[in-house]
Residue frames as a rotation matrix with the C-alpha (Angstrom) as fourth column:
UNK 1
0.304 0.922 0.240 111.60
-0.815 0.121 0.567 120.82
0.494 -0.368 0.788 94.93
UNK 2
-0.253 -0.612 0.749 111.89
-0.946 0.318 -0.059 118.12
-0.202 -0.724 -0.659 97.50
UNK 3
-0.878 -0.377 -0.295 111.25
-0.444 0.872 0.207 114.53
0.179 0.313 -0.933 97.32
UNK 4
0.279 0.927 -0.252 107.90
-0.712 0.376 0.594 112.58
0.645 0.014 0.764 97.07
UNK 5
-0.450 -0.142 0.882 107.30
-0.793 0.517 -0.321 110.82
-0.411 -0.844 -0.345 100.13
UNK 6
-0.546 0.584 -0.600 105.32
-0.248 0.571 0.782 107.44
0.800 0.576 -0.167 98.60
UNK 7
0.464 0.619 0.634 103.29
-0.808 0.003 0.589 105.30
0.363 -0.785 0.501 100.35
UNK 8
0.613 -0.497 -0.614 105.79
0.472 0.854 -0.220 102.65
0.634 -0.155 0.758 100.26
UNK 9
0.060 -0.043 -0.997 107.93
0.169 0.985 -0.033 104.93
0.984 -0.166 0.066 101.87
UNK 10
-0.035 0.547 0.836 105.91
-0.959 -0.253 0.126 105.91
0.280 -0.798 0.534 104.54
UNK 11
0.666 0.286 -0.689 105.31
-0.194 0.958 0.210 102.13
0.720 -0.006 0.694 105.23
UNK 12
0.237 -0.880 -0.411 108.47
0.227 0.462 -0.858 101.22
0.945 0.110 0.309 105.59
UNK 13
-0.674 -0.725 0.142 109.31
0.268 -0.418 -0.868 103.69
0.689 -0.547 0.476 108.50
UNK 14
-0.020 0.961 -0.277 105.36
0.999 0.031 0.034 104.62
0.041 -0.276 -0.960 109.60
UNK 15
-0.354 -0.484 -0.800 106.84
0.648 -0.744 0.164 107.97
-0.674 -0.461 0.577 109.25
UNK 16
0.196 0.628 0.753 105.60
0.979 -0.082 -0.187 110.91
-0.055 0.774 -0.631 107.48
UNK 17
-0.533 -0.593 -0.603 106.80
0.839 -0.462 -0.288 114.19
-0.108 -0.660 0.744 107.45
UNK 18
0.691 0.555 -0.462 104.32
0.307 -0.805 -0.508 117.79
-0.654 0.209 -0.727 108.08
UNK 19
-0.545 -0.469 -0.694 106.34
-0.193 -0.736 0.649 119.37
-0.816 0.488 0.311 105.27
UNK 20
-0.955 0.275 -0.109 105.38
0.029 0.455 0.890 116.55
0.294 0.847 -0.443 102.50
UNK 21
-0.400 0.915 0.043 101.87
0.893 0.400 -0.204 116.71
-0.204 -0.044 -0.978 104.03
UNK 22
0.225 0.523 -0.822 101.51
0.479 -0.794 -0.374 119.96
-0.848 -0.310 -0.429 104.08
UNK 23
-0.314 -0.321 -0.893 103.19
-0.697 -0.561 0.447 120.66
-0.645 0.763 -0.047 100.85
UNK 24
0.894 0.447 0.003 101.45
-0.322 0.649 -0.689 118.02
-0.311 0.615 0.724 98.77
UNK 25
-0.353 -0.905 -0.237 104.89
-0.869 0.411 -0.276 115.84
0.347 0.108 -0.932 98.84
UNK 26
-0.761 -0.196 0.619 103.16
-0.490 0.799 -0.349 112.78
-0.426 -0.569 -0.704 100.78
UNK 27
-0.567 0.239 -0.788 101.63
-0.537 0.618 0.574 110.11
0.625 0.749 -0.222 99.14
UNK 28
-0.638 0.242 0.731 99.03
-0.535 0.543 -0.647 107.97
-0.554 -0.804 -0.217 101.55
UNK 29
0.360 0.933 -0.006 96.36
-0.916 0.353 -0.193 106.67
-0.178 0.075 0.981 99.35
UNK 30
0.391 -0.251 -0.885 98.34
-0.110 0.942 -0.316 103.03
0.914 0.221 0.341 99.37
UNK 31
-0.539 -0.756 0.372 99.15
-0.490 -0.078 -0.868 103.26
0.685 -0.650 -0.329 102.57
UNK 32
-0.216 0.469 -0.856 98.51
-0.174 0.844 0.507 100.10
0.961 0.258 -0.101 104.98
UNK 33
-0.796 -0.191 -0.575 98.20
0.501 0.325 -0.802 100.69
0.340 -0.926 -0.163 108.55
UNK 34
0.435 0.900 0.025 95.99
0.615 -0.317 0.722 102.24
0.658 -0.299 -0.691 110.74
UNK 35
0.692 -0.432 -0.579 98.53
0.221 -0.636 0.739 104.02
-0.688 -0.639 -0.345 112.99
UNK 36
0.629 -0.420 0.654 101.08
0.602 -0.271 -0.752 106.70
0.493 0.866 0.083 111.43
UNK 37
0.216 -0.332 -0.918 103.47
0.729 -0.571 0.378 109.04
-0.650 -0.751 0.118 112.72
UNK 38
0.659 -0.366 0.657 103.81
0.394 -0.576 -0.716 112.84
0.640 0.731 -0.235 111.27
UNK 39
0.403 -0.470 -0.786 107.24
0.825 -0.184 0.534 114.52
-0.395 -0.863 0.313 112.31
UNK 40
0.742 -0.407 0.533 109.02
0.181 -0.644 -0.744 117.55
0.645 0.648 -0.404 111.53
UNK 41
-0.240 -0.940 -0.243 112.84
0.952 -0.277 0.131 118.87
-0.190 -0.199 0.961 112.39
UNK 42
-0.044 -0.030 0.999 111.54
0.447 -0.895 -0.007 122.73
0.894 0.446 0.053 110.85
UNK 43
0.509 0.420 0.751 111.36
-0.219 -0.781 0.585 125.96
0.833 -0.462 -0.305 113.25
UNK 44
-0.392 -0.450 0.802 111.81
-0.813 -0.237 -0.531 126.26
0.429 -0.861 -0.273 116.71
UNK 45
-0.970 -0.218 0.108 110.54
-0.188 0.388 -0.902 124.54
0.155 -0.896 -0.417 119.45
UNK 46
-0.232 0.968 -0.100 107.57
-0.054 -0.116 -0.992 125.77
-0.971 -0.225 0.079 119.99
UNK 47
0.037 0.214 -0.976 106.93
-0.953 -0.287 -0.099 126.25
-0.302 0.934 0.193 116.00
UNK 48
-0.564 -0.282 -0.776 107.58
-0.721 0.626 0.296 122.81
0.403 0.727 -0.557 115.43
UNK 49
-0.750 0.642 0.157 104.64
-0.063 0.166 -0.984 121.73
-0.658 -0.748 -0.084 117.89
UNK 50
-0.152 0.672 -0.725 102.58
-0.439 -0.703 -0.560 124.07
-0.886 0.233 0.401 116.26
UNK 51
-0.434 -0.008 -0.901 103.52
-0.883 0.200 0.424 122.57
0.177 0.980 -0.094 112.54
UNK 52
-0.986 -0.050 0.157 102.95
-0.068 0.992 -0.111 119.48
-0.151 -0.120 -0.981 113.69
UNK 53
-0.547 0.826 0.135 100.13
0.435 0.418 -0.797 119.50
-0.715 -0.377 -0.588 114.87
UNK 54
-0.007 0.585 -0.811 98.97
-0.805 -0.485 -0.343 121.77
-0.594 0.650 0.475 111.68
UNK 55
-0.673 -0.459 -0.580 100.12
-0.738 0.471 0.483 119.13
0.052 0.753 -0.656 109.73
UNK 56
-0.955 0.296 -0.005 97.47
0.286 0.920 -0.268 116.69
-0.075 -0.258 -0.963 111.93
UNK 57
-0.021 0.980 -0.199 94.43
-0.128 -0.200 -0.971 118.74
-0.992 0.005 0.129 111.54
UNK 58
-0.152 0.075 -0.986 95.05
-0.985 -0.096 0.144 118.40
-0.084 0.993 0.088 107.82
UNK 59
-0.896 0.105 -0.432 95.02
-0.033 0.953 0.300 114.48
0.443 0.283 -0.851 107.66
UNK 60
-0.838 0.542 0.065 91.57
-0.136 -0.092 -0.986 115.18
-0.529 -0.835 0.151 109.70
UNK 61
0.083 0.883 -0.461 89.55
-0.804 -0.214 -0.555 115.94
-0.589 0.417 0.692 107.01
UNK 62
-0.340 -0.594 -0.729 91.29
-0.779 0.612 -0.136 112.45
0.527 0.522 -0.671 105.39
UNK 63
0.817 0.546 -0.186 89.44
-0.313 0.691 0.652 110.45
0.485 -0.474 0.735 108.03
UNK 64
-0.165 -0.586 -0.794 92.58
0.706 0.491 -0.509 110.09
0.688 -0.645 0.332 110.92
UNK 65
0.778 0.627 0.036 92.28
0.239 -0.348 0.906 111.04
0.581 -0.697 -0.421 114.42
UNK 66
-0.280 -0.892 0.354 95.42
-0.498 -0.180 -0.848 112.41
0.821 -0.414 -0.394 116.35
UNK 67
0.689 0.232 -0.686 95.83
0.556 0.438 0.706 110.28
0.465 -0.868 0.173 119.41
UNK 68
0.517 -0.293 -0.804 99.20
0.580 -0.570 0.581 112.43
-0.629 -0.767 -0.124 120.75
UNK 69
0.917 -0.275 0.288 101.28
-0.064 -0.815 -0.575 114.79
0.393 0.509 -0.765 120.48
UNK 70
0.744 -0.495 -0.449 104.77
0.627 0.286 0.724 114.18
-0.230 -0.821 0.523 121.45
UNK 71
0.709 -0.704 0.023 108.23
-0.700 -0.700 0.142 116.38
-0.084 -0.117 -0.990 122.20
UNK 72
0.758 -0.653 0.003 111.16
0.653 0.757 -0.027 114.02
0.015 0.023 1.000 121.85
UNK 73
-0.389 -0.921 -0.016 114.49
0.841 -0.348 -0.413 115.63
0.375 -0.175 0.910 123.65
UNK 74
-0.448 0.325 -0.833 113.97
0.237 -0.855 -0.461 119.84
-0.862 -0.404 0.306 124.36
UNK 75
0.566 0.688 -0.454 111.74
-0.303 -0.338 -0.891 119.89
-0.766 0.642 0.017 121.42
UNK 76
-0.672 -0.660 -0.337 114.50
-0.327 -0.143 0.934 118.84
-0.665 0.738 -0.120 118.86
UNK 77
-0.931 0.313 -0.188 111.88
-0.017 0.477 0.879 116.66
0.365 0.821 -0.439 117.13
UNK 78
-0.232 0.937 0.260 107.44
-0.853 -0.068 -0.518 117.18
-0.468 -0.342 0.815 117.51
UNK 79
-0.966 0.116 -0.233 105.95
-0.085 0.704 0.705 114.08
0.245 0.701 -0.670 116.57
UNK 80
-0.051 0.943 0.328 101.91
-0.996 -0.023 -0.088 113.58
-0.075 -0.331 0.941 116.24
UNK 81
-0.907 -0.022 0.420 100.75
0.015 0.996 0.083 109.77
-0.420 0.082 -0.904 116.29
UNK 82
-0.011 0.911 -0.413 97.43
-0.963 -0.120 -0.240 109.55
-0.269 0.395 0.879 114.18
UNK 83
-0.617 0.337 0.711 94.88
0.127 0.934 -0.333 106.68
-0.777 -0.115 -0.619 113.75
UNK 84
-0.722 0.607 -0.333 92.74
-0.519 -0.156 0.840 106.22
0.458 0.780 0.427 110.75
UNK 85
0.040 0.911 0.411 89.04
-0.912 0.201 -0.356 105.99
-0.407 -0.361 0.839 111.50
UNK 86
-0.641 0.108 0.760 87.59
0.035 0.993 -0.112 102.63
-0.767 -0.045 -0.640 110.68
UNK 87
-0.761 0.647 -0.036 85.15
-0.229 -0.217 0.949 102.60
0.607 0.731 0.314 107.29
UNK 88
-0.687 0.695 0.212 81.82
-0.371 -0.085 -0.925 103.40
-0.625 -0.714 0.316 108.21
């Protein structure tokens, strides 16, 4: 099994990967910002869009809001940028 992402360190980097989210590997409920970044290196190109961005509709129901989606190079790396809502 892979490594537990904490929330320390997710901090550290603001980084998260869609694997540990999606595989219940990522750790956020200590986690201090409002902006985050989820990336992934898995699949193709296109597939690694796609994860991504699966990876951001899950933190949705978690109260964050994707602001983008980015490509970085010919796709080598998808990265989503998500904001956490404000308490209501």
């Amino acid at each position: 099994m892979a490594n537990l992402e904490t929330a320390d360190m997710i901090a550290k980097t603001r980084r998260v990967s869609a694997e540990g989210l999606l595989e219940g590997r990522a750790d956020l409920s200590q986690y201090p910002f409002q902006l985050l970044t989820i990336q992934t290196l898995r699949g193709a190109a296109v597939e690694r869009i796609a994860y991504v961005a699966s990876a951001a509709e899950f933190l949705m129901q978690y109260g964050w809001d994707l602001v983008n989606v980015v490509a970085i190079g010919n796709v080598d790396v998808a990265c989503a940028v998500m904001r956490r809502r404000p308490p209501t």
